[in-house]
PDB file of N, CA, C and O in Angstrom, chain B, residues numbered from 101:
ATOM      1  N   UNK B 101     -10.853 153.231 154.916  1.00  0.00           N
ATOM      2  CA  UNK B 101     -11.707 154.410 154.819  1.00  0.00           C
ATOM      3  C   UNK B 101     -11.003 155.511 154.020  1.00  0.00           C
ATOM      4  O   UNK B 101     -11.303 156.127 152.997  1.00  0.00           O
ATOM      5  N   UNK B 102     -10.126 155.532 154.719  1.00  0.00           N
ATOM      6  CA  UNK B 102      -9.113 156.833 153.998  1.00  0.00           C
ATOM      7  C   UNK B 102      -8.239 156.500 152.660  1.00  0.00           C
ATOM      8  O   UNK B 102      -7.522 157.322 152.091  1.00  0.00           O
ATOM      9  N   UNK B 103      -8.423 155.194 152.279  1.00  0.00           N
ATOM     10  CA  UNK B 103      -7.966 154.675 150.618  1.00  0.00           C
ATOM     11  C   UNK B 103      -8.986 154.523 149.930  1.00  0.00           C
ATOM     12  O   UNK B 103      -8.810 154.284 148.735  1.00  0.00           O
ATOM     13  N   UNK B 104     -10.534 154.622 150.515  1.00  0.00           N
ATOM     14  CA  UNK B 104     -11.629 154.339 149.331  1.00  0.00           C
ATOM     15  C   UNK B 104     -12.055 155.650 149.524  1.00  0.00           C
ATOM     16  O   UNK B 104     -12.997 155.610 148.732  1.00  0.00           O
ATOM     17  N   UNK B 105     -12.090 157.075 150.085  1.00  0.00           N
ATOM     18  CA  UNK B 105     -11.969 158.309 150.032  1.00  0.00           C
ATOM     19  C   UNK B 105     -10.965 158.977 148.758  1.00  0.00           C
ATOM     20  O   UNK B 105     -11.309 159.715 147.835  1.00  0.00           O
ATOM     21  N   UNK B 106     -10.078 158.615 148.972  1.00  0.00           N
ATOM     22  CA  UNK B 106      -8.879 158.843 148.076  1.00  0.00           C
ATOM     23  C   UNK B 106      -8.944 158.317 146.568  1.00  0.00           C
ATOM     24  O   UNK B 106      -8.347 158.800 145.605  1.00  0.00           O
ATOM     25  N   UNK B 107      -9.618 157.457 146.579  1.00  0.00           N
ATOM     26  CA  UNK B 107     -10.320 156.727 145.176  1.00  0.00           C
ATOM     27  C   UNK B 107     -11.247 157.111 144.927  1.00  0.00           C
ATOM     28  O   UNK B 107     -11.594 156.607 143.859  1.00  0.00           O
ATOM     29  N   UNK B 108     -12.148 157.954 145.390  1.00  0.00           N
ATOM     30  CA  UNK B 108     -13.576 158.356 144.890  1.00  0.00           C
ATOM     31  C   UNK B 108     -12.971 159.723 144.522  1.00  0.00           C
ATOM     32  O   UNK B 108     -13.375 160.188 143.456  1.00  0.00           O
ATOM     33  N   UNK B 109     -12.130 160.405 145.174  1.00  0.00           N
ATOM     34  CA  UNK B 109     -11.869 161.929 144.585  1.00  0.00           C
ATOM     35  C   UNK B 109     -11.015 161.622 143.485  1.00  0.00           C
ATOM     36  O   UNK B 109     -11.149 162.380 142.524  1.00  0.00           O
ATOM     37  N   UNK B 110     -10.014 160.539 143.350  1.00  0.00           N
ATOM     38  CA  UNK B 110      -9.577 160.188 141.634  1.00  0.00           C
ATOM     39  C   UNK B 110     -10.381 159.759 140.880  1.00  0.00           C
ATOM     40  O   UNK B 110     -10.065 160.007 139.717  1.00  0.00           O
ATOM     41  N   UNK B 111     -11.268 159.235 140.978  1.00  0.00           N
ATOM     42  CA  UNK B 111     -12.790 158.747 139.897  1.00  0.00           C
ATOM     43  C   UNK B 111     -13.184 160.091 139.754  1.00  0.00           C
ATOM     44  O   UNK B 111     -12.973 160.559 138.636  1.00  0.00           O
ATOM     45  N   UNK B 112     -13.869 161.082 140.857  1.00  0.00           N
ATOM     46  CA  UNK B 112     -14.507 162.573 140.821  1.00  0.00           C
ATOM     47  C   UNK B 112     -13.350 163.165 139.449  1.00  0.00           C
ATOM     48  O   UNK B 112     -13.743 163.425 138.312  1.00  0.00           O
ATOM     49  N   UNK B 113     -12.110 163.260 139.852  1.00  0.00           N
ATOM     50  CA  UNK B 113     -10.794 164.175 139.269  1.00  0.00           C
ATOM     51  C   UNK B 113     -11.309 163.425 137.804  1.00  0.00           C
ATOM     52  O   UNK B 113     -11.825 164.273 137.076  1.00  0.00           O
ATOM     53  N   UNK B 114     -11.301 162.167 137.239  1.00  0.00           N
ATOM     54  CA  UNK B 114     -10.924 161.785 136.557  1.00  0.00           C
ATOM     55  C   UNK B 114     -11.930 162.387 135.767  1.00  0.00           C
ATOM     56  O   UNK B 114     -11.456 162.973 134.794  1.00  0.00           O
ATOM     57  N   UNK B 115     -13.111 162.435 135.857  1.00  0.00           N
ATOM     58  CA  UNK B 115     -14.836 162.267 135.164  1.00  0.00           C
ATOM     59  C   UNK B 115     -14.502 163.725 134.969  1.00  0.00           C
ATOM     60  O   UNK B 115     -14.444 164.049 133.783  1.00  0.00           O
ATOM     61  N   UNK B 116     -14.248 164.768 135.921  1.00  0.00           N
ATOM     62  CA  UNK B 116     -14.078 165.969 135.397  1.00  0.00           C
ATOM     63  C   UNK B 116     -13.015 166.165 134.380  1.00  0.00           C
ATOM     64  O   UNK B 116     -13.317 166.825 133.386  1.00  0.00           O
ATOM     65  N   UNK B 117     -11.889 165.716 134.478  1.00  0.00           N
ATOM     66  CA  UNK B 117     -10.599 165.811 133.063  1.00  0.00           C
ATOM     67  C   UNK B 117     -11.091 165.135 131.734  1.00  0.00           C
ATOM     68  O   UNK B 117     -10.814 165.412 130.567  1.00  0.00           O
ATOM     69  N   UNK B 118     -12.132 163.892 132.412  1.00  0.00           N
ATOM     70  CA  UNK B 118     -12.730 163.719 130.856  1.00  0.00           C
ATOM     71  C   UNK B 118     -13.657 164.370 130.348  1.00  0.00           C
ATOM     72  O   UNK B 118     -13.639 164.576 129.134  1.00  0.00           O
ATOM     73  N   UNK B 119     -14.473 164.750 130.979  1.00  0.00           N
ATOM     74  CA  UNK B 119     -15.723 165.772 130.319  1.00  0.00           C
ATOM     75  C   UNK B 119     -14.772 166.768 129.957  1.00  0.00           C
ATOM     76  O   UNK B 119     -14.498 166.426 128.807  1.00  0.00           O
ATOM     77  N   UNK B 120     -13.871 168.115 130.285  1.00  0.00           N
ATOM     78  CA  UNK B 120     -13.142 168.665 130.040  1.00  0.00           C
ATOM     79  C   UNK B 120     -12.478 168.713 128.596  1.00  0.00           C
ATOM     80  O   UNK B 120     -12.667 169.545 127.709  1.00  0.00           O
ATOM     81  N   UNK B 121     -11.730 167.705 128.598  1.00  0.00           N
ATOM     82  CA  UNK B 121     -11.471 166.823 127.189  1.00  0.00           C
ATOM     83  C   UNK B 121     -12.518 166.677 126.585  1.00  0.00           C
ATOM     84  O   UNK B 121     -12.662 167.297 125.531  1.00  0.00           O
ATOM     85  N   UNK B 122     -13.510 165.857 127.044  1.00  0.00           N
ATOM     86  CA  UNK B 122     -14.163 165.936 125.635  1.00  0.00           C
ATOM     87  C   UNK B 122     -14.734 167.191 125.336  1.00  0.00           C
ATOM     88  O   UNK B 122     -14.613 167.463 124.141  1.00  0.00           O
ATOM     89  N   UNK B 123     -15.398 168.175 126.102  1.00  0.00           N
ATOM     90  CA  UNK B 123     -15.621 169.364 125.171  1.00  0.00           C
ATOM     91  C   UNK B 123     -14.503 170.313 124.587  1.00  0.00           C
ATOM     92  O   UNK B 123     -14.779 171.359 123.999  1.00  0.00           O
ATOM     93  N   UNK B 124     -13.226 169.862 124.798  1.00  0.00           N
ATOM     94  CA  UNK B 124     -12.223 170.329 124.259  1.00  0.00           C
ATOM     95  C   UNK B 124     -11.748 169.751 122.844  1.00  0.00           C
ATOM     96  O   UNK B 124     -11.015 170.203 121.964  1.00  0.00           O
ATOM     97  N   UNK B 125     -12.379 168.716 122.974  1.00  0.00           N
ATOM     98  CA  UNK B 125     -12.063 167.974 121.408  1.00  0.00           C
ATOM     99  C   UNK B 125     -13.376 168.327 120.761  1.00  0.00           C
ATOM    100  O   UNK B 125     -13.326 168.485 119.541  1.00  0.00           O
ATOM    101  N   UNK B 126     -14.356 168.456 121.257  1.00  0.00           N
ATOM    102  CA  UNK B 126     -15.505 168.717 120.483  1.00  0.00           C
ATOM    103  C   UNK B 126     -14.828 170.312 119.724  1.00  0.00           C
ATOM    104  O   UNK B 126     -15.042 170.624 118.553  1.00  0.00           O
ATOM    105  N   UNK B 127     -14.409 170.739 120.225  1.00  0.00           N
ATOM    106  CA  UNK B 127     -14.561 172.279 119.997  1.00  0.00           C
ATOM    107  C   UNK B 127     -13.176 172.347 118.885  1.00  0.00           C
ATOM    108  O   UNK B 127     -12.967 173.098 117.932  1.00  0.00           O
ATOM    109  N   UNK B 128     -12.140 170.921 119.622  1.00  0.00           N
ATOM    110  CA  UNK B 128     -11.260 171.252 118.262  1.00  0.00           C
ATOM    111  C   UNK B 128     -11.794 170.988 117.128  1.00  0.00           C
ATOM    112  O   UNK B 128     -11.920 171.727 116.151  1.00  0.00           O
ATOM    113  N   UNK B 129     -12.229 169.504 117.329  1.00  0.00           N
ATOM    114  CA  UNK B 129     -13.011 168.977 116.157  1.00  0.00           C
ATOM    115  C   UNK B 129     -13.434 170.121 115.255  1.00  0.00           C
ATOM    116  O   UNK B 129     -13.002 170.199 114.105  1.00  0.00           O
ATOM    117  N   UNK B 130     -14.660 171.414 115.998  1.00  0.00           N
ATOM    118  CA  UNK B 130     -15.153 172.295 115.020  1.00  0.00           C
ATOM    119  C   UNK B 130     -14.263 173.102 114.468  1.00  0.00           C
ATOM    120  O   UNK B 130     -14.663 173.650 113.440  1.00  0.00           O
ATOM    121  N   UNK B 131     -13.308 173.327 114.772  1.00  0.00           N
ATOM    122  CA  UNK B 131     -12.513 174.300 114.066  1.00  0.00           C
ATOM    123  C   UNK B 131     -11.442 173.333 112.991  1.00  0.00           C
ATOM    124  O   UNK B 131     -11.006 173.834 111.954  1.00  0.00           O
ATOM    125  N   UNK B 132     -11.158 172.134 113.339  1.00  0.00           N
ATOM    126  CA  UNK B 132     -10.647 171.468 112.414  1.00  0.00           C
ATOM    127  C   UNK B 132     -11.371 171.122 110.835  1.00  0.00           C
ATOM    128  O   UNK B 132     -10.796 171.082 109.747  1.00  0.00           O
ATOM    129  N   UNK B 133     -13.106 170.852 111.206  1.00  0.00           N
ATOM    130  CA  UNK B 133     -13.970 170.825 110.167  1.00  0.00           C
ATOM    131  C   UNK B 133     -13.846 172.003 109.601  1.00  0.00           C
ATOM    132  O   UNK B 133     -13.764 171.798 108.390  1.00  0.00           O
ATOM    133  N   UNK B 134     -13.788 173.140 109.829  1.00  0.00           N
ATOM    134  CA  UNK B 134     -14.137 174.559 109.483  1.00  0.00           C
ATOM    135  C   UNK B 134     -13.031 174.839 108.723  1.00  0.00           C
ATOM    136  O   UNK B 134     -13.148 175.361 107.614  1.00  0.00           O
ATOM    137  N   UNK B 135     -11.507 174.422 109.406  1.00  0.00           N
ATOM    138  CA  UNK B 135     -10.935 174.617 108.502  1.00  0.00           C
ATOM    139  C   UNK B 135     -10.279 173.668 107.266  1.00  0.00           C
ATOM    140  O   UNK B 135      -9.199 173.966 106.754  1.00  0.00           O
ATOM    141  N   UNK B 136     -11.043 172.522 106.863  1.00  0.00           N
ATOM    142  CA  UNK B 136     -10.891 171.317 106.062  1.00  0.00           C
ATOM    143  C   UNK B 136     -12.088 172.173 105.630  1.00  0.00           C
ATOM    144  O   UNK B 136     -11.479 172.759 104.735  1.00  0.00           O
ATOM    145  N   UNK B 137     -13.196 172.646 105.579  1.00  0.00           N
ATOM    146  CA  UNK B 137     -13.923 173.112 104.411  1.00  0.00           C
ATOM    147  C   UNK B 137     -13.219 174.260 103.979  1.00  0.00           C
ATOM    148  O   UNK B 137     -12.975 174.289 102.773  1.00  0.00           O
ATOM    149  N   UNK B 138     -12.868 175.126 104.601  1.00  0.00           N
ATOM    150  CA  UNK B 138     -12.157 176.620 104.117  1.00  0.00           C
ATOM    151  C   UNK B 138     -10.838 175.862 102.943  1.00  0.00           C
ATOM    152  O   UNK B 138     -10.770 175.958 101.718  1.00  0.00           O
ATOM    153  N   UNK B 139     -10.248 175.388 103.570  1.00  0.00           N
ATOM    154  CA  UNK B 139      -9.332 174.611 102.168  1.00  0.00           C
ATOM    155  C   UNK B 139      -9.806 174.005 101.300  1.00  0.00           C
ATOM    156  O   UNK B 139      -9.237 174.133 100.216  1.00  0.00           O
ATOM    157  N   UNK B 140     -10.730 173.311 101.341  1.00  0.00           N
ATOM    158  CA  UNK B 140     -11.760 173.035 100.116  1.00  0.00           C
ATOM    159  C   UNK B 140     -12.175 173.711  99.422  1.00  0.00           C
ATOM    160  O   UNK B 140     -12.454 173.396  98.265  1.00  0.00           O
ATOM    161  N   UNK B 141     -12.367 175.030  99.999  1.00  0.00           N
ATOM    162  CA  UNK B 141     -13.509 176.595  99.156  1.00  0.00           C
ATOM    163  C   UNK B 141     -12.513 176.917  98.415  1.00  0.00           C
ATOM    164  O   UNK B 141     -12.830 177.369  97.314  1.00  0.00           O
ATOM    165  N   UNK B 142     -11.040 176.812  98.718  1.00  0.00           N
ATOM    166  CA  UNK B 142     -10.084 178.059  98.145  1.00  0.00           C
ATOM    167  C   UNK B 142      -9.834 177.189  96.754  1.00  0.00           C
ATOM    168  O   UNK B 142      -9.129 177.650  95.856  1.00  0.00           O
TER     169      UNK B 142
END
């Protein structure tokens, strides 16, 4: 009981660090595009 408790809040932990991540890469991503066009403009 108390090891498949303990595994559902590391699945919970995990799903949140990945959503996390990914809108954290989304957001680098945009500033990485933004600045690969800005070096292109110059």
């Amino acid at each position: 009981m108390f090891y498949y408790f303990g595994q559902h809040i590391f699945i919970y932990y995990l799903t949140i660090d990945y959503l996390l991540f990914g809108v954290y890469n989304k957001l680098k991503g945009q500033k990485y595009e933004k600045f690969v066009i800005y070096n292109n403009m110059r």
